[in-house]
N, C-alpha and C positions, 0 to 999 in steps of 0.2 A: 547384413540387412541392406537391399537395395535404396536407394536417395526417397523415391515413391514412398513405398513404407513406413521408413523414419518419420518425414515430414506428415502421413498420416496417423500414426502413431503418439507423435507430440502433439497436432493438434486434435487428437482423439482426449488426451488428456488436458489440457488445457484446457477446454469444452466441458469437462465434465463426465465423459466416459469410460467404460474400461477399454484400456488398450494393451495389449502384448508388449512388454517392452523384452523380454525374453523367453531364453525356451521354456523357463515353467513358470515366468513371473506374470502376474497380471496387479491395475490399479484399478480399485474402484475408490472415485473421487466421491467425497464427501461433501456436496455444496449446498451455501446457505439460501435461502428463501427469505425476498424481504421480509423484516418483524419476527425471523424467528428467532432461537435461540440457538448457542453453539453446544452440540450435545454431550462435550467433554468440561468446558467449563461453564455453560450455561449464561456466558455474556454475549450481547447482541448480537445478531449475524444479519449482515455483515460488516464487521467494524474495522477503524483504522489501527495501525500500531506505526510503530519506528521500526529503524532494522539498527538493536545495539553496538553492533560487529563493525569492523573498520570491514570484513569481508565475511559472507554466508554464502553456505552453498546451495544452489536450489536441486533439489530432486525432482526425480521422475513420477515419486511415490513416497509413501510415510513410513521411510524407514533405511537405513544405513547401506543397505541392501541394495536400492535402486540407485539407478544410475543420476552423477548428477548430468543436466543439461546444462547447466552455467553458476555463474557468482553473483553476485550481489555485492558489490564494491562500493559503495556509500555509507558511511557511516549517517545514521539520521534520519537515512532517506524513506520518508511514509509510506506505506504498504497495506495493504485492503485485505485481511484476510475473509476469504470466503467458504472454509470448510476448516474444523479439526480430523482427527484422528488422536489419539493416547497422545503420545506428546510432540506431535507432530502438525501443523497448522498449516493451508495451504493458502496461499497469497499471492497478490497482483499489485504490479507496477502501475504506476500512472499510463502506461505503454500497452495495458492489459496484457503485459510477461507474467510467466511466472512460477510457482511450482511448490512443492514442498518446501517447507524450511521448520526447524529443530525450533523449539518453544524460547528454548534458552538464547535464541540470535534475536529475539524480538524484546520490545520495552513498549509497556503501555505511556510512557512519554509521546505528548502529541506533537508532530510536525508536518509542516508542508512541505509541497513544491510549486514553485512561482510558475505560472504557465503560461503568462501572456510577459510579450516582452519590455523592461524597463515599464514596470508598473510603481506606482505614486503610492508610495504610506505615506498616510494624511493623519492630520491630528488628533481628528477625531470622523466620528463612523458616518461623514458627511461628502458628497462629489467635489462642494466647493471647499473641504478646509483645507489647512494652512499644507504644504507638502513636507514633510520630515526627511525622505528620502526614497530613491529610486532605485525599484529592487529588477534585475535581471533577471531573464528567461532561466528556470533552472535554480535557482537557488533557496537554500534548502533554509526557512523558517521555524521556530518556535510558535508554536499556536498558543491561543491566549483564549479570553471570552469572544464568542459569535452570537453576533443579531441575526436576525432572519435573513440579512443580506450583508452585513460586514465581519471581519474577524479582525483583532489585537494579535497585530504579527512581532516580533521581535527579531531581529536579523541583524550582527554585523555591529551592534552597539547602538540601533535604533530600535524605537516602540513608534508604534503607530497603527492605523486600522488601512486594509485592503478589503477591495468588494469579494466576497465568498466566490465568487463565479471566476476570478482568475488564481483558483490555488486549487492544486489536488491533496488530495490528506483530509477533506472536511465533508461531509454530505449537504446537501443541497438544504434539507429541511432540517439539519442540525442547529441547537442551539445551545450555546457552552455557558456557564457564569464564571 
């Protein structure tokens, strides 16, 4: 398969497409619609998960069959599934990577990713409280309860609240107890 092709072909799937990934293989991607439901398990689409695995593999497609594209090397690291299949879930990086991955590599355990750099957990879900400690670009949180605009991160042997808007793993209008 020429380089042209390839790079058409994964971002045919990534997109949402069917794309030929072989001589008699084809994917049709299953994606979600905001508010709706996911039609193998019937929970929000589209929602966050963990990735269980110290390593998963991501496919091309839902199922053993296709090829994988790459790994998933983060234990913890939060992941946006946006389509099922049987037992097959298809999911996106904070990076918008992403691809197939097996039911069983995922944990509905919530976590983030810190995305703005050396961000302040503060005492409480206020700009001026007290600073608890300072989390790096990248690093992977325990999510907790979310206000409209803060979340209870937990990282590294601290508790504290970060503003929503610098962590991937959470939606915007989400609100946790």
């Amino acid at each position: 398969m020429n380089m042209n092709r390839a790079r058409a072909a994964l971002m045919a799937v990534l997109i949402g497409f069917a794309a030929p990934v072989g001589a008699q293989e084809t994917v049709t991607a299953i994606t979600a619609v905001q508010g709706e439901r996911g039609p193998v398990t019937n929970l929000p689409m589209p929602r966050y998960v963990s990735l269980k695995a110290n390593e998963a593999n991501v496919r091309r497609g839902p199922s053993l069959s296709h090829r994988i594209d790459w790994i998933f090397a983060r234990r913890d690291m939060p992941l946006r599934v946006i389509g099922e299949y049987g037992h097959w879930r298809r999911v996106v990086d904070r990076e918008g990577m992403g691809g197939w991955v097996h039911y069983s590599m995922l944990s509905g355990n919530r976590t983030v990713i810190i995305d703005s750099d050396l961000l302040t957990l503060r005492g409480q879900p206020l700009p001026d409280a007290t600073e608890i400690a300072m989390l790096e670009l990248g690093v992977i949180a325990d999510l907790g309860e979310c206000s409209v605009d803060w979340c209870r991160l937990r990282a590294g042997g601290y508790r504290g609240w970060a503003p929503k808007s610098a962590l991937f793993g959470v939606a915007a209008d989400e609100v946790r107890d």
